[in-house]
C-alpha positions as CSV (number, residue, x, y, z in Angstrom):
1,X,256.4,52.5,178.6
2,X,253.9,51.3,175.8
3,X,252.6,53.4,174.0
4,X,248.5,54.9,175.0
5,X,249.4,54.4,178.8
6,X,248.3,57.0,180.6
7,X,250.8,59.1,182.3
8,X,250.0,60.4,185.6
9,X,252.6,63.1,187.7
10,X,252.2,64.6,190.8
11,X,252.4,68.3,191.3
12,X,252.5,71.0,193.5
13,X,249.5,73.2,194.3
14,X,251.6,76.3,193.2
15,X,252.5,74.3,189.9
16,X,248.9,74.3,189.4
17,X,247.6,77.8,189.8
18,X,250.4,80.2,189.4
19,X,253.2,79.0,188.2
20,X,251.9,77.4,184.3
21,X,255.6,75.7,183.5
22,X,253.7,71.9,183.0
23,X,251.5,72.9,180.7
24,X,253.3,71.3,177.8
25,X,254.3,68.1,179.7
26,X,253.1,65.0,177.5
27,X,251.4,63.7,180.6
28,X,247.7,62.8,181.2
29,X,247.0,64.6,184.3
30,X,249.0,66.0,186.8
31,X,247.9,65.2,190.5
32,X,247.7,68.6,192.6
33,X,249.2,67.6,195.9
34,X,246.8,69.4,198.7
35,X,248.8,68.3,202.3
36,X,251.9,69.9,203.9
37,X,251.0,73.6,202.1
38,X,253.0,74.7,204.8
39,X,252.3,78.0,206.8
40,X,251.8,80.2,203.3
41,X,248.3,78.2,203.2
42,X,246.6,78.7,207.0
43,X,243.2,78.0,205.7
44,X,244.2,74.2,204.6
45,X,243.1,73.5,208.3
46,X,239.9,72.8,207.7
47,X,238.0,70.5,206.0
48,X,236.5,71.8,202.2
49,X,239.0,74.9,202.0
50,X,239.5,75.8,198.5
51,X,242.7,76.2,196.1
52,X,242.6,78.4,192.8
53,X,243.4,75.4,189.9
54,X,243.7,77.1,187.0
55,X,245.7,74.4,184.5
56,X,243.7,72.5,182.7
57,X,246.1,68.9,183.8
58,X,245.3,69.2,187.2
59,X,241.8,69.7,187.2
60,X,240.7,66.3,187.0
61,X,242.9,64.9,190.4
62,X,243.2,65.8,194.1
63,X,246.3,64.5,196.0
64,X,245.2,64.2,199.3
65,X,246.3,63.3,202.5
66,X,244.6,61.1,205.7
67,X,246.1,63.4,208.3
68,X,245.3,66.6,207.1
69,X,242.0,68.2,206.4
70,X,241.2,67.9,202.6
71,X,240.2,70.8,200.5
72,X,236.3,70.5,198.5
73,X,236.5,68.0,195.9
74,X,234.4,67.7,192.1
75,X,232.0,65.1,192.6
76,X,234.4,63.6,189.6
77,X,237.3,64.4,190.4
78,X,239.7,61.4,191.1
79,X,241.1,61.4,194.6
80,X,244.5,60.1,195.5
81,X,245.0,59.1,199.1
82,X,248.5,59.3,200.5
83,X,248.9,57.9,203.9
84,X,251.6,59.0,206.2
85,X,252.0,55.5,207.8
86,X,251.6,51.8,206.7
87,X,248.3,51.2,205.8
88,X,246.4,48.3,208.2
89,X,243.0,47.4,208.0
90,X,242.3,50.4,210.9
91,X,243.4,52.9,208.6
92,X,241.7,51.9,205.5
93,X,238.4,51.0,207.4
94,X,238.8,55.0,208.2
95,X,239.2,55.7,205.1
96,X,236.1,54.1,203.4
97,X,233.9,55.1,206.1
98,X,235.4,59.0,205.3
99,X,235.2,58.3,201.3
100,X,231.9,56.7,200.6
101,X,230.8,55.9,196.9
């Protein structure tokens, strides 16, 4: 990898509130997946329910998913969209009418 490319991970919610362990990672940011909490997490089912973040790489990025409902979002935070399916030009027409700029 050359060097000064950013480094981006995904992460578990829990890896980003409770459990402190990639702290020291030499990554950029680590991308808090918020879909499939599982049933620990009832409140994920609604839109704009919230997650304590508390390490410092994963406040910057949501992972989020187009069948679930998402949790509240920065206004900069950087949103990754997982799809469970292929992606056609339905599915991302859904999506920019959900995620406009």
């Amino acid at each position: 990898m050359p060097v000064g490319m950013p480094l981006s991970i995904t992460a578990l919610a829990s890896w980003c509130a409770d459990d402190d362990w990639i702290s020291g990672l030499p990554v950029d940011e680590a991308v808090p997946m918020f879909f499939r909490m599982g049933p620990d997490h009832p409140l994920t089912d609604r839109p704009g329910w919230t997650y304590p973040v508390h390490e410092l790489l994963c406040e910057g990025s949501a992972g989020v998913s187009t069948d679930e409902p998402w949790p509240a979002l920065g206004p900069n935070q950087r949103i990754y969209v997982f799809h469970p399916g292929a992606w056609t030009p339905t599915a991302l027409a859904n999506l920019q009418a959900w995620v406009k700029p």
